[in-house]
C-alpha positions as CSV (number, residue, x, y, z in Angstrom):
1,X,0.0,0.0,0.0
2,X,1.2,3.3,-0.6
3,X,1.8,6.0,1.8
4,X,-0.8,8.1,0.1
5,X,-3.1,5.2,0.6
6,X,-2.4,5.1,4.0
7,X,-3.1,8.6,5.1
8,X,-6.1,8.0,3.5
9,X,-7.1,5.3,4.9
10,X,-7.9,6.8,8.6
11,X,-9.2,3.6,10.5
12,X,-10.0,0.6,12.8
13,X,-6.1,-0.2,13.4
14,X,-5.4,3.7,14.4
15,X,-8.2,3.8,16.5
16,X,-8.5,0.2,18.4
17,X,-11.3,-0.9,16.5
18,X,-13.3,1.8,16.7
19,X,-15.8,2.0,13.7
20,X,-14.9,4.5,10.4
21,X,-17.6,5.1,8.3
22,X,-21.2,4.5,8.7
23,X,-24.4,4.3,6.2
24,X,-27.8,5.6,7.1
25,X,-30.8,5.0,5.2
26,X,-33.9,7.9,4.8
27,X,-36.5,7.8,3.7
28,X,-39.0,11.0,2.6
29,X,-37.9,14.0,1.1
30,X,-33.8,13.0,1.4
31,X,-35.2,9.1,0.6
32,X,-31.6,7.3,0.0
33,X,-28.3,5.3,1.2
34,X,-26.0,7.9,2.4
35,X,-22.4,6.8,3.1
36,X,-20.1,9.0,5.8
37,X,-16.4,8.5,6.8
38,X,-16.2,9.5,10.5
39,X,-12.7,11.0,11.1
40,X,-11.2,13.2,14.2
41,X,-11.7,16.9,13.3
42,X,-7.8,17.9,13.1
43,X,-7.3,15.1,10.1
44,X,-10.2,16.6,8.5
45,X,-8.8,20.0,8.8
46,X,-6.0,18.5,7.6
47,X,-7.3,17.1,4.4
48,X,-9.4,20.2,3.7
49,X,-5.9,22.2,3.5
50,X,-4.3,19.4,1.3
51,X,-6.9,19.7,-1.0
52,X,-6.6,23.5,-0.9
53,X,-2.8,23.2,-1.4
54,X,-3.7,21.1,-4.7
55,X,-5.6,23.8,-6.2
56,X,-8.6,21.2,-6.1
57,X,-12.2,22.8,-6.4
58,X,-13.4,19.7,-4.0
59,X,-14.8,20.5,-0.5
60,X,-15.2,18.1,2.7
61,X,-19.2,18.3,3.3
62,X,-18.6,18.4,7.4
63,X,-21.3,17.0,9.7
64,X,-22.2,16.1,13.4
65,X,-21.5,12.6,14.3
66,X,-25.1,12.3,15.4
67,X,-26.6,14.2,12.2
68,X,-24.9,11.3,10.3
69,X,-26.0,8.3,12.9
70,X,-30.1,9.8,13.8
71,X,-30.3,6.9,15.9
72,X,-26.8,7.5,18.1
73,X,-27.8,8.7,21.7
74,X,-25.2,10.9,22.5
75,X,-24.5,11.5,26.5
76,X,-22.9,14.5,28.1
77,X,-19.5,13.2,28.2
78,X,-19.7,12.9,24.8
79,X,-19.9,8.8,24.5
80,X,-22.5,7.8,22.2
81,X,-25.3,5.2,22.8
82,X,-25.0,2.9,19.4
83,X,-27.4,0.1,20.6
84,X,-29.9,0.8,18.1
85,X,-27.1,0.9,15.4
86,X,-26.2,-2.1,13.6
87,X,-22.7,-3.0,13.7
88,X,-20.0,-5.3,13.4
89,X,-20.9,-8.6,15.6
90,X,-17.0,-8.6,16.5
91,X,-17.3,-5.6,19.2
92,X,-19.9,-3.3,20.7
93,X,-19.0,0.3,19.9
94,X,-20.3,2.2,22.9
95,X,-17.2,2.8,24.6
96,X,-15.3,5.6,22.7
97,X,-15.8,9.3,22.9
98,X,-16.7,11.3,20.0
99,X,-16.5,14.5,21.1
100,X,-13.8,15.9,19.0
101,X,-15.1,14.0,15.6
102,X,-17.0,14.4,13.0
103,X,-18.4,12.9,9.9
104,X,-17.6,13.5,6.1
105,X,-20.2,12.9,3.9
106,X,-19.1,10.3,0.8
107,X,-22.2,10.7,-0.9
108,X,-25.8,9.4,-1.5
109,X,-27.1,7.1,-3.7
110,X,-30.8,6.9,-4.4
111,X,-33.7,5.5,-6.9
112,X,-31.8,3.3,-9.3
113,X,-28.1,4.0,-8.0
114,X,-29.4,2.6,-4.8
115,X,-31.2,-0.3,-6.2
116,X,-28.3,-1.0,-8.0
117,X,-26.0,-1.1,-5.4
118,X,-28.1,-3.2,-2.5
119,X,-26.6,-6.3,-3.4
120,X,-23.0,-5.1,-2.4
121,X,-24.5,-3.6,0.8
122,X,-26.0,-6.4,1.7
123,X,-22.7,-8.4,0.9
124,X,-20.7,-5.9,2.7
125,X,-23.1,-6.1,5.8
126,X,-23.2,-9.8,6.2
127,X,-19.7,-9.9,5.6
128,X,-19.2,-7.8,9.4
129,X,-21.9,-9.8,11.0
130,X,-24.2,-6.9,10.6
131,X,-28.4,-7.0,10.3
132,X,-28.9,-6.0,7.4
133,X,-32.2,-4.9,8.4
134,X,-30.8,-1.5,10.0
135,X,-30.0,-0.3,6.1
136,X,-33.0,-2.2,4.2
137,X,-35.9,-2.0,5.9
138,X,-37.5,1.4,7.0
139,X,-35.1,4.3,7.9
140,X,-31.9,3.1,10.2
141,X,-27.8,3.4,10.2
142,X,-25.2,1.0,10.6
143,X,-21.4,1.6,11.9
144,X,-19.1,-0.3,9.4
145,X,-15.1,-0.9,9.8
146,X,-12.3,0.8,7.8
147,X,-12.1,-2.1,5.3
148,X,-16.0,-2.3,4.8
149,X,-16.2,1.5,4.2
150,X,-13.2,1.6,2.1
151,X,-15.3,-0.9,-0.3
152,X,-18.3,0.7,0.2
153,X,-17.1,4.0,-0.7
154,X,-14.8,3.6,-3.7
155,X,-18.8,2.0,-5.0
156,X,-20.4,4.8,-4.3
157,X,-18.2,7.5,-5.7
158,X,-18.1,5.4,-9.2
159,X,-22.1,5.0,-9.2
160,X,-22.8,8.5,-8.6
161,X,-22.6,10.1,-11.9
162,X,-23.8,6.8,-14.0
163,X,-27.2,6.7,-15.3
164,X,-27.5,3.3,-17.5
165,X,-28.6,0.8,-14.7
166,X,-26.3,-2.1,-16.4
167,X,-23.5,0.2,-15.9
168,X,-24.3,0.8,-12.1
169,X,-24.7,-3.1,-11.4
170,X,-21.6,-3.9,-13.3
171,X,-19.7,-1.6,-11.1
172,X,-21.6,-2.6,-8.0
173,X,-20.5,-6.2,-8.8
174,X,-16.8,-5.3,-10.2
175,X,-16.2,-3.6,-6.5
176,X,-17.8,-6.5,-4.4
177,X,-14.9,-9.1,-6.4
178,X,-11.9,-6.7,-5.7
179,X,-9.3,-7.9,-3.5
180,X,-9.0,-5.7,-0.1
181,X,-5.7,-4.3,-2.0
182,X,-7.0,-3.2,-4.8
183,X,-10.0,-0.9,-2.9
184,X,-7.0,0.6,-0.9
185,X,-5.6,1.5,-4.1
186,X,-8.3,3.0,-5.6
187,X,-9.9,4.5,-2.3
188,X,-6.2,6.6,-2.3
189,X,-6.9,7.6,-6.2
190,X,-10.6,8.3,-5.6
191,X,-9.7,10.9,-2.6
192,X,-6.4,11.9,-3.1
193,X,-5.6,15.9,-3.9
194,X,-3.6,14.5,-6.0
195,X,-5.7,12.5,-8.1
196,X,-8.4,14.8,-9.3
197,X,-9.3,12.1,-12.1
198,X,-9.3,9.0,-9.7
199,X,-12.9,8.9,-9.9
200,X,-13.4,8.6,-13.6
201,X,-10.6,6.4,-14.1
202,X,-12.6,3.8,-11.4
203,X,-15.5,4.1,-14.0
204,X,-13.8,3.8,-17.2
205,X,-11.8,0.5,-15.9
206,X,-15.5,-1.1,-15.0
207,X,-17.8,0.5,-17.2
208,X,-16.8,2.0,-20.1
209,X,-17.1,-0.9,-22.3
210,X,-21.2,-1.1,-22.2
């Protein structure tokens, strides 16, 4: 793995297991799957200036941990109550403070683009000994590990701007074959200052053919 891969790749092993992304699912007027990378606020200040120092036009869409997870009960000491969030059958996540965190929105996927991409969820979510009932059915969140979100996210940046729904499932099903590896290495190109084009590239290796 590279070492721009790596300070991308802010995590589970930095942070003793902790979880590093999660996906909530609304219905209504903001109906979708909406995929957030939660991340201490001084490396996202950090990354906001690296992408400023790269001339890029991108922006870090900044939220409150418990804006991203509706169902976390947050107490005033600042640990959150996660019991009615699915995660990772491996560990219970209530024990870590989350006062000086926050969450980056990846992006949301909805109507066909989140049709399409249910099947790696669900893959993804079974995978971590999650129920996938928190993300399917009704309006809920789940708290997903560094490697889980790294997969789901490299997915959801490359479905975002496709329309044709063969394209969407092809990616969708290209992602959920990839080795861990190879989504470190394109997680780094999709978010890197550096790699303005990392996105695209994703799409054309998977879809550009159809």
């Amino acid at each position: 793995m590279s070492i721009e891969a790596e300070s991308f790749a802010y995590g589970s092993s930095m942070y003793g297991g902790r979880p590093t992304f999660a996906l909530t699912r609304r219905l209504g007027d903001d109906a979708g799957l909406t995929l957030y990378e939660l991340i201490p606020e001084d490396l996202a200040d950090g990354r906001q200036k690296r992408f400023s120092r790269a001339n890029s036009n991108r922006t870090l869409t900044r939220t409150g941990i418990t804006d991203a997870i509706p169902d976390a009960q947050e107490d005033s000491t600042g640990v959150l109550d996660l019991s009615n969030v699915g995660a990772p059958s491996a560990r219970t996540p209530n024990d870590w403070q989350w006062n000086d965190w926050c969450a980056l929105k990846i992006t949301t996927l909805s109507d066909s683009r989140q049709q399409a991409v249910h099947r790696l969820v669900r893959d993804v979510l079974n995978d971590s000994g999650i129920d996938t009932d928190f993300v399917m059915r009704g309006e809920g969140s789940a708290v997903l590990s560094e490697s889980s979100g790294i997969r789901l996210t490299i997915a959801f940046l490359a479905m975002k701007r496709l329309q044709k729904y063969e394209k969407l499932t092809t990616v969708a099903d290209s992602i959920a074959r990839m080795s861990l590896e190879e989504c470190y290495y394109w997680h780094a190109k999709c978010r890197s200052p550096s790699s303005p084009n990392g996105v695209k590239a994703l799409r054309v290796l998977l879809a550009d053919h159809l």
